[in-house]
C-alpha positions, 0 to 999 in steps of 0.5 A, a space after each residue: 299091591 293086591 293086599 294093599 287094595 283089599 285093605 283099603 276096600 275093607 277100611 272103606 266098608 268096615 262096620 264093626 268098630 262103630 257099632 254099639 252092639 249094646 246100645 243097639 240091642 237096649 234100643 230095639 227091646 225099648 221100642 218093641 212094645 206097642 202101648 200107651 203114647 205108642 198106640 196114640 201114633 200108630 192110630 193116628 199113622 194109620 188114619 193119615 195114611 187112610 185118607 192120603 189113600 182115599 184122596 190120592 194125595 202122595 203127600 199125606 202118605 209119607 207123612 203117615 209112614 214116617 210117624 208110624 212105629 210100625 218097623 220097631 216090631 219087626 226089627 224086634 223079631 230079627 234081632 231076637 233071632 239073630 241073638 236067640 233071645 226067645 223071650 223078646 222074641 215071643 213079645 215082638 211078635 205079639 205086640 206085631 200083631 197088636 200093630 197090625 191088628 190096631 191099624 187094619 182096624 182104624 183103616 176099616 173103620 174110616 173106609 166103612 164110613 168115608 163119603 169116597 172109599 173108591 180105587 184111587 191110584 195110590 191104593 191100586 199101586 199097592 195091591 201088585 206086589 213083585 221081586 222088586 218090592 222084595 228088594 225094598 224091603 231087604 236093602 231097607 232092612 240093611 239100611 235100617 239096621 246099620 244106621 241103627 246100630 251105628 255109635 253116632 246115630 244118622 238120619 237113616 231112619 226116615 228115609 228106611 220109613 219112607 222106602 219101606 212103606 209099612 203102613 199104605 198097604 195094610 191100610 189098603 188091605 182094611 180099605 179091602 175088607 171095607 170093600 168086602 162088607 159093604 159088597 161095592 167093589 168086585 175086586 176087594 179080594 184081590 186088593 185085600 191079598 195084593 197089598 196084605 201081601 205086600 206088607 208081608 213081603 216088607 215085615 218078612 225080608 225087614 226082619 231077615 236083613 236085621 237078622 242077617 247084619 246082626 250075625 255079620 256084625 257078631 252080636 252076642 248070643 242071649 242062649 248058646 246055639 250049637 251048630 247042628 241048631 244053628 244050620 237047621 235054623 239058617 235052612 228053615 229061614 232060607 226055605 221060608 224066604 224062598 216060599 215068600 219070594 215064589 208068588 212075587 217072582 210070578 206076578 213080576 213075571 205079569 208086570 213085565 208082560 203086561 209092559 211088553 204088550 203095552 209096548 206092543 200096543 203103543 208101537 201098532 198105533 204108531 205105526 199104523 193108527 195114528 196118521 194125519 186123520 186119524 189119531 186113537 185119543 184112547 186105548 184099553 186092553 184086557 188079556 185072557 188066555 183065550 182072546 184078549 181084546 183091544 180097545 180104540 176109540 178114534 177121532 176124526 174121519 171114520 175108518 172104513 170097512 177096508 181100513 178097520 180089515 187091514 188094520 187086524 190083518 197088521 195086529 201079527 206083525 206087533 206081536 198082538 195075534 190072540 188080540 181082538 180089535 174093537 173100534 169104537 167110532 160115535 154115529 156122527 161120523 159113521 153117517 159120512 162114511 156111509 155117504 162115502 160109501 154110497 158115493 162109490 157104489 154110484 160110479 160102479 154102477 155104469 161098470 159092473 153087473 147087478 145094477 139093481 142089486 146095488 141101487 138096493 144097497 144104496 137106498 138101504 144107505 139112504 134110509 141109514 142116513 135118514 134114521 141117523 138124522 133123526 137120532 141127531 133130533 132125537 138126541 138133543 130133546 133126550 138131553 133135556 129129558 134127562 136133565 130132568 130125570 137124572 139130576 146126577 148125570 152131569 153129562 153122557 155120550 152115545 157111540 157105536 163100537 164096532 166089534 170086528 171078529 176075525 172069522 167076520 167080513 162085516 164088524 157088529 155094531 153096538 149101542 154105547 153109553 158112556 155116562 158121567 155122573 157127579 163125584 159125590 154120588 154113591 155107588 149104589 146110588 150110581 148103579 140104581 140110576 144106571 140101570 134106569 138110564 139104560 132101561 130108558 134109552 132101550 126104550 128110546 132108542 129102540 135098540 135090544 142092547 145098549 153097553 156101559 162103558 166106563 171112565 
């Protein structure tokens, strides 16, 4: 009975008896070199991808990795180890790195010269590589090669095109090195690397899978390989594979922590934020090792003194102890809160010793409430002026964070400014206005600091 099962799981799984051992290797040599009408499709691959990345359009993308030949290349290099042809070998590699060089050059040239070149969420998706990526790349790889070398040929290979994705992330690595020449973007390093590691993870495991299936499926040595060769080969290749793998196992190690605290974060507003008044309409953290921070901007009611106290003292109880909170509430509504403050300290006052201590109090409120009114005048003719000053704002907002340290009874209040400026406009352009608009409201406003804060 054991015997009969095994037969028929291994009828079902067999791969031998339809391979075209011959046909496969004429197929991969064929299609290594990258020249002539090839190099036509790779520019054009790598300008399509370029700008489905700069307009975020998923759409484009696909259509650029399924043009792009890219992966023939990179099977070239596996089945010339797996074969030990170090001829072919030799020439894989070297038309690789003519792909590779052709296609960072055209996305750098198009993010040098396009009127966007900003992050957008394709580009920042690809800059984060983790173990999955690396399973990707190696059941594409499978899929690849064994759709490839069957007699009747399947339509595999897009899909292995569209899994694999080589061609996004070295085109977001020339949208780094764009970044790094033109000195905009504070992160271009850190994209160039992510997602030129990312390629590296999808050439290096597409490779190793099309090693692995030619050896399983016995495909003829090109050079006789002893077995002394052959086992310091196959320990070489697993510790280079293994060396690729380390710094990804890590940074999924970031992705699942990054996960957990957002749960953790989703869970405390939940719970305790979001209520029939009060609702966080946004929230944004930052982790450090030293103290991380919390972001909430709130709507309705303003939250008390008390509240904003009770809600830190909860931050434990979700796991967010090393967080700090910041709450980020606009002048208007902190205006009736101080009057509801006031309203308080005016029924104490028949009750509790040190009347003129809180009559003092309460006057510091009136005249709170007085110069909040006037910042209300104020703001509506400095609309107009900016209008006029700064054609390229299409609106701004001004808000009070409220930053409650957890060695502090009383939270420091902060000046915001939450500008939004037109989509065409430049960066140095933008950064120009930017740190005119604040130069101008200090002056306005009378206040020492006044802090951006960023869509």
């Amino acid at each position: 009975m054991f015997k009969e099962l095994r037969q028929v799981l291994l009828d079902v799984v067999h791969l031998r008896d339809t391979t075209d051992v011959r046909g496969t290797i004429d197929n991969i040599r064929n299609s290594i070199v990258i020249k002539g009408y090839n190099v036509w499709i790779l520019a054009c691959g790598a300008m399509l991808a370029s700008i489905g990345l700069d307009t975020n359009s998923a759409a484009v993308i696909i259509g650029a990795m399924l043009i792009s030949p890219l992966m023939s290349p990179i099977l070239g290099i596996g089945l010339s180890v797996g074969i030990n042809d170090r001829e072919h070998l030799v020439l894989a590699l070297k038309n690789f790195g003519i792909a590779v060089g052709a296609s960072l050059g055209v996305s750098l040239i198009y993010f040098l010269i396009t009127p966007l070149g900003r992050p957008t969420e394709e580009i920042m998706n690809r800059t984060y590589p983790t173990i999955l990526d690396v399973l990707v790349a190696i059941f594409g790889g499978i899929a690849g090669i064994v759709a490839g070398s069957r007699k009747d040929k399947t339509n595999a290979i897009p899909g292995v095109a569209i899994a694999t994705a080589l061609m996004p992330p070295l085109c977001v690595s020339g949208f780094g090195m764009a970044g790094m020449i033109r000195g905009d973007l504070p992160n271009a390093w850190e994209i160039f690397g992510g997602a030129l590691y990312l390629f590296f993870i999808n050439s290096v495991f597409i490779a190793l899978s099309t090693y692995l299936i030619v050896r399983f499926l016995r495909f003829p040595f090109v050079d006789y390989v002893d077995d002394r060769t052959r086992r310091r080969a196959v320990r070489w290749t697993t510790a280079f594979a293994v060396l690729v793998i380390l710094p990804s196992v890590y940074f999924m190690y970031n992705v699942w922590l990054k996960a957990r605290v957002e749960s953790d974060i989703d869970r405390f507003i939940i719970e305790q934020v979001n209520n029939a008044n009060h609702e966080a309409i946004k929230r944004s953290f930052e982790m450090n090792d030293s103290l991380s921070t919390l972001s909430l901007v709130m709507a309705g009611p303003p939250l008390t003194q008390d509240s904003i106290r009770f809600l830190v003292e909860q931050l434990p109880d979700y796991g967010l102890e090393d967080f700090r909170l910041n709450i980020l509430q606009s002048p208007g509504q902190l205006r009736k809160d101080e009057l509801l403050d006031e309203s308080t300290l005016k029924a104490l006052e028949a009750v509790q010793p040190g009347l003129m201590a809180l009559q003092g109090q309460i006057d510091s409120l009136h005249h709170l409430y007085r110069r909040q009114t006037g910042d209300t005048v104020l703001l509506r003719a400095m609309r107009q002026e900016m209008g006029a000053l700064f054609p390229d704002l299409e609106s701004f907002g001004l808000a009070q964070e409220a930053v409650f340290p957890g060695n502090k009874a009383l939270p420091d209040t902060l000046a915001v400014l939450l500008p939004n400026w037109k989509p065409n406009l430049r960066a140095s352009a933008r950064r120009e206005q930017e740190a005119r608009l604040v130069a101008w409201l200090r002056l306005k406003l009378d206040v020492d600091t006044l802090l951006i804060a960023r869509p």
